[in-house]
ROLO-826598 format. One record per residue (C-alpha): residue number from 1; y, z, x. Coordinates in nm, 4 decimals, padded with zeros to 6 digits. Layout:
# ROLO-826598
SITE   num      north         up       east
SITE   NUM          Y          Z          X
...
//
This chain:
# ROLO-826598
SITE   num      north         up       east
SITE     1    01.4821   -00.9943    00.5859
SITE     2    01.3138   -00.6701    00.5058
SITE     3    00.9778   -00.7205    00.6869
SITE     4    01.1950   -00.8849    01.0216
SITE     5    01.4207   -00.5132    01.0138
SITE     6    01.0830   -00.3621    00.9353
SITE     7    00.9031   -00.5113    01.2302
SITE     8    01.2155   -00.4195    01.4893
SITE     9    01.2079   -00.0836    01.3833
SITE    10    00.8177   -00.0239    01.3968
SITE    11    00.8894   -00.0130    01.7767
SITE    12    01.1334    00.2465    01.8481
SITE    13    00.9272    00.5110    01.7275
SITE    14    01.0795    00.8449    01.5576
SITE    15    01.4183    00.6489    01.5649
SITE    16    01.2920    00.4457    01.3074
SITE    17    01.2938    00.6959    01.0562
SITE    18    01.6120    00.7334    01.1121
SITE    19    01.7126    00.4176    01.0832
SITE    20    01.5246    00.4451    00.7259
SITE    21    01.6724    00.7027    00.5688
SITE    22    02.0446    00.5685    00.7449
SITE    23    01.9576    00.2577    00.5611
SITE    24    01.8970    00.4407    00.2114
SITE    25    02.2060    00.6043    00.2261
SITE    26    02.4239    00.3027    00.3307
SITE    27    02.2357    00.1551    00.0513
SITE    28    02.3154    00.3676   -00.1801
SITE    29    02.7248    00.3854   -00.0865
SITE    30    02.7106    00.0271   -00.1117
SITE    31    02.5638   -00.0063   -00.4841
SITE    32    02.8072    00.3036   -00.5671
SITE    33    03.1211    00.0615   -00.4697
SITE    34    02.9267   -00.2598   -00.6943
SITE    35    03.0477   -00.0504   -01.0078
SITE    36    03.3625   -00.1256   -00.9122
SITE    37    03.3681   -00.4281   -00.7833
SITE    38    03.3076   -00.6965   -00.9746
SITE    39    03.1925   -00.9842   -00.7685
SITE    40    02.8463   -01.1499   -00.7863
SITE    41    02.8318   -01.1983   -00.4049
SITE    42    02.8628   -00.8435   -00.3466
SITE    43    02.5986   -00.7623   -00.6084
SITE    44    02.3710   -00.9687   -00.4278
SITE    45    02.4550   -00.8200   -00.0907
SITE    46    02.3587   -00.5045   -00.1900
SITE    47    02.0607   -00.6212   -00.3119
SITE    48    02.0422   -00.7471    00.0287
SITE    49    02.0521   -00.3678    00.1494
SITE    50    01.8192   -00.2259   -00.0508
SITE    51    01.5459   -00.4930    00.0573
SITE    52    01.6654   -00.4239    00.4020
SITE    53    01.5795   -00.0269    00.3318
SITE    54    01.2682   -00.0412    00.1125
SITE    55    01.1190   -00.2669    00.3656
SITE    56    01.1945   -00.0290    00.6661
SITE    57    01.0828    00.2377    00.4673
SITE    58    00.7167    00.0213    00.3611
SITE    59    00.6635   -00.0288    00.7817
SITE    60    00.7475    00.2715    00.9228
SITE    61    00.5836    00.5520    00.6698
SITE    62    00.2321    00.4172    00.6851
SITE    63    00.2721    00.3577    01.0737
SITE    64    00.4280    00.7232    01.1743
SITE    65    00.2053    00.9542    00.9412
SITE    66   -00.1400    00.7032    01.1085
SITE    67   -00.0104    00.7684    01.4349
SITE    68    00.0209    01.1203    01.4073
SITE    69   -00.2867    01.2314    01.2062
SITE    70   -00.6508    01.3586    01.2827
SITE    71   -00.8612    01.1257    01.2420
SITE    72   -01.0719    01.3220    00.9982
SITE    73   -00.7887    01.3592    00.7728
SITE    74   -00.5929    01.0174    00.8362
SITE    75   -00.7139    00.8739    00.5617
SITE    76   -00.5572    01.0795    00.2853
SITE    77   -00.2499    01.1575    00.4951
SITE    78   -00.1755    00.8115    00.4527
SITE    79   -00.2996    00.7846    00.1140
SITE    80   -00.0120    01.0656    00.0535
SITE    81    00.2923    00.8361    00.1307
SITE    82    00.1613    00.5961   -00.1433
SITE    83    00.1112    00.9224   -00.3918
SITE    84    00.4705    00.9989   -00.3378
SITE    85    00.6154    00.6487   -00.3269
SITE    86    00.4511    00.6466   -00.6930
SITE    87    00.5581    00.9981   -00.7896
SITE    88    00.9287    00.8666   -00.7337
SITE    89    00.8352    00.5493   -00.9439
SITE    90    00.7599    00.7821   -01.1918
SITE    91    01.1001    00.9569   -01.1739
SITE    92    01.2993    00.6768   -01.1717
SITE    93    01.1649    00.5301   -01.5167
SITE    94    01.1941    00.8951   -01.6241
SITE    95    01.5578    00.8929   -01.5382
SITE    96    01.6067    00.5574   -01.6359
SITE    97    01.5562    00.6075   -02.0000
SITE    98    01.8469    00.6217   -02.2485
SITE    99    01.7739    00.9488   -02.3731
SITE   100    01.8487    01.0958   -01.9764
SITE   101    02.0178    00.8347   -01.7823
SITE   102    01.9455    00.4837   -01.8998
SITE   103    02.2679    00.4026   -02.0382
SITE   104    02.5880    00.2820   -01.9217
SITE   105    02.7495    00.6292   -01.8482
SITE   106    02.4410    00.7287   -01.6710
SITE   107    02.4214    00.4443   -01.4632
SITE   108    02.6735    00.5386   -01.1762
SITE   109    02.5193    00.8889   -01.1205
SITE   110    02.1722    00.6783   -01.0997
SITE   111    02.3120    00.4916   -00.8285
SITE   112    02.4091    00.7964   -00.6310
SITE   113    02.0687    00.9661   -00.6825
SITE   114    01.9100    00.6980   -00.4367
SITE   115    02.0646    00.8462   -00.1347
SITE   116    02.0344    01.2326   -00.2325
SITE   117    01.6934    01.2407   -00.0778
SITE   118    01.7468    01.0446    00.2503
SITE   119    02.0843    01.2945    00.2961
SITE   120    01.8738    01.6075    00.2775
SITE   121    01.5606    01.4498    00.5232
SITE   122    01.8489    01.3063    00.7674
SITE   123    01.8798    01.6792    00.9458
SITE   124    01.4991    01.7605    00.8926
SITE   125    01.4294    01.4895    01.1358
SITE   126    01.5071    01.6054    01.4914
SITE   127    01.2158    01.8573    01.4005
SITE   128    00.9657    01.6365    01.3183
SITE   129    00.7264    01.5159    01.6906
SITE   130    00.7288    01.1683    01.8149
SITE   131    00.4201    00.9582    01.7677
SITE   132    00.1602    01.0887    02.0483
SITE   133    00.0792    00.7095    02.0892
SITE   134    00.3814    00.5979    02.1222
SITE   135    00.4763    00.8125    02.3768
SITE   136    00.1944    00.7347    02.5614
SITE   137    00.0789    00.3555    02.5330
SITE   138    00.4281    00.2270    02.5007
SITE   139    00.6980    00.4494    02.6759
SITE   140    00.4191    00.5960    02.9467
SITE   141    00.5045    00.9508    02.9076
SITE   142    00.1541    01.1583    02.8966
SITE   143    00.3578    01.4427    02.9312
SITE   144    00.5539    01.4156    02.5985
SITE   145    00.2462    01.3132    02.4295
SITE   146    00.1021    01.5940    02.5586
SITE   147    00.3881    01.8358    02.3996
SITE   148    00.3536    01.6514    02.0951
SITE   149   -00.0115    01.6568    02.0216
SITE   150    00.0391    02.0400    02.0873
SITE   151    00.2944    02.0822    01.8260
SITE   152    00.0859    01.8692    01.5687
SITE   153   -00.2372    02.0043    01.6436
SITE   154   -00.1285    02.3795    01.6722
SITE   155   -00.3372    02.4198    01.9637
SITE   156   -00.2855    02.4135    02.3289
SITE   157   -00.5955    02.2390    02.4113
SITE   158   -00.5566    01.8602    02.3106
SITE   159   -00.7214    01.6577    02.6374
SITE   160   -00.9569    01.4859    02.4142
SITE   161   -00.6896    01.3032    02.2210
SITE   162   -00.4878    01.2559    02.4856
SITE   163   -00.8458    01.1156    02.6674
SITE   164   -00.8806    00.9038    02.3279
SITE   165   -00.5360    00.7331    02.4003
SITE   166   -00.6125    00.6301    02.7524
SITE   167   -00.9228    00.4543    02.5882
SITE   168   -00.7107    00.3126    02.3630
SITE   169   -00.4574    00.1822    02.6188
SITE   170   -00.7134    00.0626    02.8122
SITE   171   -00.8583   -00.1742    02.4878
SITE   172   -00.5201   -00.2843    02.3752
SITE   173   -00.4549   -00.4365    02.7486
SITE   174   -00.4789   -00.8320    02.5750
SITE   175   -00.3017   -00.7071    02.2923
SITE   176    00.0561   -00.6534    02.4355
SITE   177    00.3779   -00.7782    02.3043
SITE   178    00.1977   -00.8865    01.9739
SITE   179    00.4600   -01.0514    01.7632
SITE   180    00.3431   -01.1024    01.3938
SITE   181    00.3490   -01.4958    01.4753
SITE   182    00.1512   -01.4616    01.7764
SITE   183   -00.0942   -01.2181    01.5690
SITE   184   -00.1555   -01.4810    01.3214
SITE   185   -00.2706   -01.7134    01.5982
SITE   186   -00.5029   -01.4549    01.8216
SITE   187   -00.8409   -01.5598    01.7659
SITE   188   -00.9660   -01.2324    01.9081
SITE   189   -00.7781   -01.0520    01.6052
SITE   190   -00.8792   -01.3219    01.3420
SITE   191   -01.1073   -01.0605    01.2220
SITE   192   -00.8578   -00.7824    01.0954
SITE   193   -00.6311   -01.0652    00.9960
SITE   194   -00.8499   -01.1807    00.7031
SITE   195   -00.9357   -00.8559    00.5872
SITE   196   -00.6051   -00.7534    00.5595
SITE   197   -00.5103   -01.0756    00.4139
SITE   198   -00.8328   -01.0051    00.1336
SITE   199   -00.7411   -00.6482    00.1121
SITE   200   -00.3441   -00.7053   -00.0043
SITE   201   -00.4576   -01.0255   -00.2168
SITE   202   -00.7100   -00.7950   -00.4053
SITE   203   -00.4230   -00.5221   -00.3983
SITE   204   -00.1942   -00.7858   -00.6713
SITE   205   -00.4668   -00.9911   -00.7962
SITE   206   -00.6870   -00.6883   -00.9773
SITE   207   -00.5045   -00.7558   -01.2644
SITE   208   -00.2827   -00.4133   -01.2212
SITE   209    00.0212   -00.6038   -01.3505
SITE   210   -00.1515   -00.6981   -01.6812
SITE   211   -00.2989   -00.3613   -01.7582
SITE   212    00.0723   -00.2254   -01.7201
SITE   213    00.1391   -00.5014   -01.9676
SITE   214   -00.1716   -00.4324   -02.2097
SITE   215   -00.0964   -00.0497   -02.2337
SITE   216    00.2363   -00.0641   -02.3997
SITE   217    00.0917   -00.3626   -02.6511
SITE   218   -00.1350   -00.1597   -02.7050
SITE   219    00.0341    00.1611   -02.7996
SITE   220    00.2186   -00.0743   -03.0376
SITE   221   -00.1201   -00.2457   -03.2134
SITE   222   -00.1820    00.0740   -03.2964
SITE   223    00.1322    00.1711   -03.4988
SITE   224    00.2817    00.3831   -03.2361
SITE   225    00.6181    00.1961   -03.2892
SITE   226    00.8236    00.0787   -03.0329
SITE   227    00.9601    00.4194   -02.9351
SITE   228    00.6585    00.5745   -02.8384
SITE   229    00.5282    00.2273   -02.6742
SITE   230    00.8013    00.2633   -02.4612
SITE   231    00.6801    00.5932   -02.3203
SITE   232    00.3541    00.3381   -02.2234
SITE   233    00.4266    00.2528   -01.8881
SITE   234    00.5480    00.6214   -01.8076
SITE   235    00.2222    00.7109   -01.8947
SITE   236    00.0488    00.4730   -01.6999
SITE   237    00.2468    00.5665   -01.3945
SITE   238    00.1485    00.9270   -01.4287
SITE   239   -00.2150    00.8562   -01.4808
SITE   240   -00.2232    00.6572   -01.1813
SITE   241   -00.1000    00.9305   -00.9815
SITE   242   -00.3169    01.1839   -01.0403
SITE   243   -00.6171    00.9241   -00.9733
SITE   244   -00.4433    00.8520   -00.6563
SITE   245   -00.4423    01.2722   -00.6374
SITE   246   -00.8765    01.2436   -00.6520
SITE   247   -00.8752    00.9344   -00.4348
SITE   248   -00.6991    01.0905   -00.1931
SITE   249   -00.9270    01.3850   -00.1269
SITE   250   -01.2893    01.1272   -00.1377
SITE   251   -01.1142    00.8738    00.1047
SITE   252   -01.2140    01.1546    00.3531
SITE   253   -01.5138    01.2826    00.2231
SITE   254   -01.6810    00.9756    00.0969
SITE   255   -01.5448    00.6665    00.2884
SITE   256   -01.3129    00.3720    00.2397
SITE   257   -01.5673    00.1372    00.1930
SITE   258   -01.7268    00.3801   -00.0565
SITE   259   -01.3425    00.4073   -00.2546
SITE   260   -01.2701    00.0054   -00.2216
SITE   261   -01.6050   -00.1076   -00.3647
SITE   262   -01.5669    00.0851   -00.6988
SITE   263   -01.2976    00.0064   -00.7694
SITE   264   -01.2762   -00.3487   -00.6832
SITE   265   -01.6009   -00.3532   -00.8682
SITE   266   -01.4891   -00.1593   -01.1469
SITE   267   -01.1691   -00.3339   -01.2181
SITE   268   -01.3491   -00.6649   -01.2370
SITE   269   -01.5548   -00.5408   -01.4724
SITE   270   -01.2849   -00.3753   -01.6832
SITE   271   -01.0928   -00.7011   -01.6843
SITE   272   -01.4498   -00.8960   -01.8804
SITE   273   -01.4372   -00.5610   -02.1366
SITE   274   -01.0272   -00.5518   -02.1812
SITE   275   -00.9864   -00.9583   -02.2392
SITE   276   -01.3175   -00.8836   -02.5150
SITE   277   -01.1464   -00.5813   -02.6646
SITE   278   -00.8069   -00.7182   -02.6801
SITE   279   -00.9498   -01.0416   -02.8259
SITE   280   -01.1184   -00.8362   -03.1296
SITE   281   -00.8247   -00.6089   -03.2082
SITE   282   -00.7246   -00.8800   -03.4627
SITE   283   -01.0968   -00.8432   -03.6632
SITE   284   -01.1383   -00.4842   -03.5793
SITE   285   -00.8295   -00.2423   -03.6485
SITE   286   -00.9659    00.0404   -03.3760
SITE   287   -01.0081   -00.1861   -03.1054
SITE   288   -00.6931   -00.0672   -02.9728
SITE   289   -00.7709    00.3157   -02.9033
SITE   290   -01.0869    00.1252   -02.7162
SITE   291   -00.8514   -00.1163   -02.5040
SITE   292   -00.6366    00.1840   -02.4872
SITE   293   -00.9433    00.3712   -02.2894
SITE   294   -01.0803    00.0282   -02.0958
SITE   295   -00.6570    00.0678   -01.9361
SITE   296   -00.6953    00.4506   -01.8332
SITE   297   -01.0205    00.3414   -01.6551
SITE   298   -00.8934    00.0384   -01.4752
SITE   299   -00.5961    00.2489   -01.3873
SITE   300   -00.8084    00.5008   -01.2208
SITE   301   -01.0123    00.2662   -01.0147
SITE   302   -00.6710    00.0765   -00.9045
SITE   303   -00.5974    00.4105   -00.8154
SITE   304   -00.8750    00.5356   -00.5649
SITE   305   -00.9233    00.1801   -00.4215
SITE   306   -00.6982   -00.1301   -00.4075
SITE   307   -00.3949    00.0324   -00.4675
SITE   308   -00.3539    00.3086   -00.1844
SITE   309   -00.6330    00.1923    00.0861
SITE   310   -00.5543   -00.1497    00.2217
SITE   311   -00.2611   -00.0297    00.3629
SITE   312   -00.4891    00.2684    00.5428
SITE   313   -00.6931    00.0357    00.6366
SITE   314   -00.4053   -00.2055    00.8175
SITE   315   -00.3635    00.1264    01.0130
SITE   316   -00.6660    00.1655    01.1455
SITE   317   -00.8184   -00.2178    01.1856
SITE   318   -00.5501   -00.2582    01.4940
SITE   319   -00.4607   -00.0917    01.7513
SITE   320   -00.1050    00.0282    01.9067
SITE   321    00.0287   -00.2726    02.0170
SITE   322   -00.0617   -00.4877    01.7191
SITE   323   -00.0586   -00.2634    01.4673
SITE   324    00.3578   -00.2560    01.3777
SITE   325    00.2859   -00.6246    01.3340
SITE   326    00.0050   -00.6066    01.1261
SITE   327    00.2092   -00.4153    00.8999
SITE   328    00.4882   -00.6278    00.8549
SITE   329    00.2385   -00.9296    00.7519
SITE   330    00.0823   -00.7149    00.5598
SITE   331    00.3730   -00.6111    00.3809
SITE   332    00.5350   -00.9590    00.3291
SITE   333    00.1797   -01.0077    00.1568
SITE   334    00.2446   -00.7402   -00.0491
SITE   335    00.6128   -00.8691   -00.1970
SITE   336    00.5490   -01.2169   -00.1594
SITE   337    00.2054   -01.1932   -00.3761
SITE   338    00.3855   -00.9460   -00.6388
SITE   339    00.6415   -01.2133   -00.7089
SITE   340    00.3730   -01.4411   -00.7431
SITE   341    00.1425   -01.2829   -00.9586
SITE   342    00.4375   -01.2393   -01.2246
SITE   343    00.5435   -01.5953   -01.2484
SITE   344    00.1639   -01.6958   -01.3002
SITE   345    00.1083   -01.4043   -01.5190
SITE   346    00.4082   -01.5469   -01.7413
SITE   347    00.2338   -01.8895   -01.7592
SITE   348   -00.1136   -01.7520   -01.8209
SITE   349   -00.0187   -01.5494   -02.0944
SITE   350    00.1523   -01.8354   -02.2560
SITE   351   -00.1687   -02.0722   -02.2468
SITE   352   -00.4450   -01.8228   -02.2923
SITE   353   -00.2801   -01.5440   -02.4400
SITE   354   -00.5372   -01.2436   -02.4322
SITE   355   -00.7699   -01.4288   -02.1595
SITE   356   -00.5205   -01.3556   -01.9001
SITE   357   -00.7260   -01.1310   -01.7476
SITE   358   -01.0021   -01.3187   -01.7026
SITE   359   -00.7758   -01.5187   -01.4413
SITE   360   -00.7795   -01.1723   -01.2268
SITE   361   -01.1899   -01.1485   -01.2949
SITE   362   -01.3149   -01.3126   -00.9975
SITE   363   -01.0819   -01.2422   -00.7756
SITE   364   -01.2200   -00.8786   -00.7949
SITE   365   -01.5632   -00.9663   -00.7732
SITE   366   -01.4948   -01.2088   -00.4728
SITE   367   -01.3129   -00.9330   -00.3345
SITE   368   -01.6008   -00.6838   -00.3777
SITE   369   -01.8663   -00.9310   -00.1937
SITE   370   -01.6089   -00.9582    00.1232
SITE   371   -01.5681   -00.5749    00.1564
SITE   372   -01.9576   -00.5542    00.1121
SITE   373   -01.9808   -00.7961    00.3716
SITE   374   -01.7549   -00.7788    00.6324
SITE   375   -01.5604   -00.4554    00.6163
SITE   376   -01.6632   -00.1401    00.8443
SITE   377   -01.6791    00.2113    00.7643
SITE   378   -01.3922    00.3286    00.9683
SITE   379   -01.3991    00.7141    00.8189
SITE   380   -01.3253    00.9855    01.0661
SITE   381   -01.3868    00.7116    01.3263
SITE   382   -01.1263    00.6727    01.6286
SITE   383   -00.9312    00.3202    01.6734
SITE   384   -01.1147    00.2158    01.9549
SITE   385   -01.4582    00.3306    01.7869
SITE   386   -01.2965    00.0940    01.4755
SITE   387   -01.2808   -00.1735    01.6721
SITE   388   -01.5680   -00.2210    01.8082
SITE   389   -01.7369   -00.1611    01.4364
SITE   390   -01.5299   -00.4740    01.3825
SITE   391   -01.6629   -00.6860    01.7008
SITE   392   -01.9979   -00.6201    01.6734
SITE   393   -02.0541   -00.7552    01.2965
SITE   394   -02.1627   -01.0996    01.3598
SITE   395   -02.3701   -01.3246    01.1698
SITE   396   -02.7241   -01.2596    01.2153
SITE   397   -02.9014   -01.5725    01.3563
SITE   398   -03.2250   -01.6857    01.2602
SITE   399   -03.4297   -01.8180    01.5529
SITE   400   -03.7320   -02.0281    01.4489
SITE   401   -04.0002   -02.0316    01.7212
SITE   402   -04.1578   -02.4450    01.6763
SITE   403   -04.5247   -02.3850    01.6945
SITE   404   -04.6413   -02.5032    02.0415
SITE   405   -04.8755   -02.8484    02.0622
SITE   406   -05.2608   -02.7939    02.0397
//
């Protein structure tokens, strides 16, 4: 349900922020009245909301702040919804514990706090400028683009954007009316399919979920008690954030290909050196301040690479027309996979026990071969440029000349 409201509002443009933060707030009203009434269906309905609201809010962020950006700084602009999508992770299980609001008092002004924010953007909206390419590939108006790339830019003279959009219109002329089912079928686009497909598979299957696990474990191996372990995923939360805060400025400087193969590669390699560590804690007391360090570094190559970028990189491997369905797939990837990975983590951990994450080990090596491979450098690059990066990497064949007859 969330990625079909997602996909209907990738297409209205500015309106669909509205419709997010309307969502959030009817959302919020919604779970307020569940305190009161006591009724299972109506429990799960709003459940049913607040999927409806956090998948708007997963389509249309990533879509609006690509659309909008220079290209030599679209990377991190991007990059910065994730930051801040994480930042209020990190509030939440601040808020959420019993010494602020984690008990059953607390609970109802939790509740309200979801719509606080959405209520103070809702006015700030009408300010904000339409997407440039919106305006101009889908509703026609060169005009309004025009206006808009003016107000974004800060600078009257925009004609080679607006020349880069023509270009792009002109590319995109197969692509029209792309539907996420048709998308799935276009061999032209099989391309940017897989890699998004790779890139959001490699996003859940790092092993991210089992380091979260490990760290609090591992605060408690080490007679930090259970109080302070429970501070353990707080911690990881916040350390991820501030390597998202240094990915975000070498996306830009350095690449995405550059960001995605560390830490693909180092997060593989992390996962051989945590499942070794954890496996000697029981012969060597210490072992946990070591695991304890192995964590911060995986963290902090999750955090530069296969966290933030795949979902820059759905951005930029389509253009206008298929790019609002590239992002629903990619996001029904993303919740599909993360319910996934935590029923087979549960069953893992049960038959292997501290060899779970050698489960997660090639699927970050495999992961770093295909971005090696097949993925383009698509820094500071326009779409159109992107796309033709993608085109033109085919298989080299090998022609063998047959020696001619004496």
């Amino acid at each position: 349900m969330a990625t079909i409201c997602g996909y209907s509002t990738t297409l209205l443009g500015k309106v669909a922020l509205f419709i997010t933060n309307l969502s959030a707030i009817i959302f919020a009203v919604v779970m307020t009245f569940s305190l009161s009434v006591h009724n299972h269906g109506y429990i799960i309905f709003s459940r049913l909301c607040s999927g409806i609201s956090t998948g708007i809010c997963f389509c249309v962020g990533p879509l609006y702040l690509g659309e909008i950006s220079p290209r030599s700084l679209r990377g991190g602009i991007i990059m910065m919804y994730q930051l801040f999508y994480l930042f209020g992770f990190l509030v939440a299980q601040i808020l959420c514990l019993q010494e602020v609001l984690g008990t059953g008092k607390g609970f109802p002004i939790l509740i309200k706090l979801f719509g606080v924010m959405p209520f103070l953007q809702l006015p700030l909206l009408p300010f904000l400028p339409e997407s440039p390419r919106y305006l101009l590939i889908q509703k026609r108006d060169e005009e309004s683009s025009r206006k808009a790339l003016k107000k974004l830019r800060n600078r009257n003279d925009v004609e080679d954007e607006i020349e880069e959009l023509h270009q792009e219109d002109v590319a995109e002329k197969s692509e029209k009316n792309m539907k996420p089912l048709k998308l799935l079928y276009a061999k032209k686009l099989r391309r940017q399919v897989i890699a998004i497909i790779v890139l959001k598979v490699g996003q859940q299957f790092d092993g991210i979920s089992v380091a979260y696990s490990y760290a609090e474990r591992n605060l408690r191996n080490i007679n930090m008690g259970i109080y302070s372990s429970r501070f353990a995923t707080i911690a990881s939360t916040t350390f991820l954030c501030m390597s998202m805060v240094f990915g975000i400025f070498i996306t830009d400087y350095k690449g995405r290909r550059f960001s995605l193969l560390i830490g693909f590669g180092v997060s593989g390699f992390i996962c051989v050196l945590l499942t070794v560590a954890m496996e000697l804690q029981s012969v060597i007391s210490d072992m946990g301040y070591f695991s304890i360090i192995l964590i911060c570094i995986f963290l902090f190559a999750h955090g530069i690479g296969p966290g933030p970028l795949p979902s820059v990189l759905v951005v930029e491997l389509f253009l206008q027309s298929s790019r609002s369905s590239a992002i629903v797939i990619a996001q029904f990837l993303h919740w599909v996979l993360s319910f996934l990975v935590g029923l087979i983590f549960l069953y893992i951990e049960i038959h292997i026990g501290p060899y779970s994450l050698i489960f997660f080990c090639p699927f970050g090596f495999a992961i770093f071969v295909y971005i090696f491979k097949f993925i383009p450098e698509t820094r500071n690059r326009t779409f159109v440029e992107i796309r033709g990066k993608v085109n033109t990497r085919n298989p080299r064949r090998v022609h063998f000349k047959m020696p001619s007859p004496k």
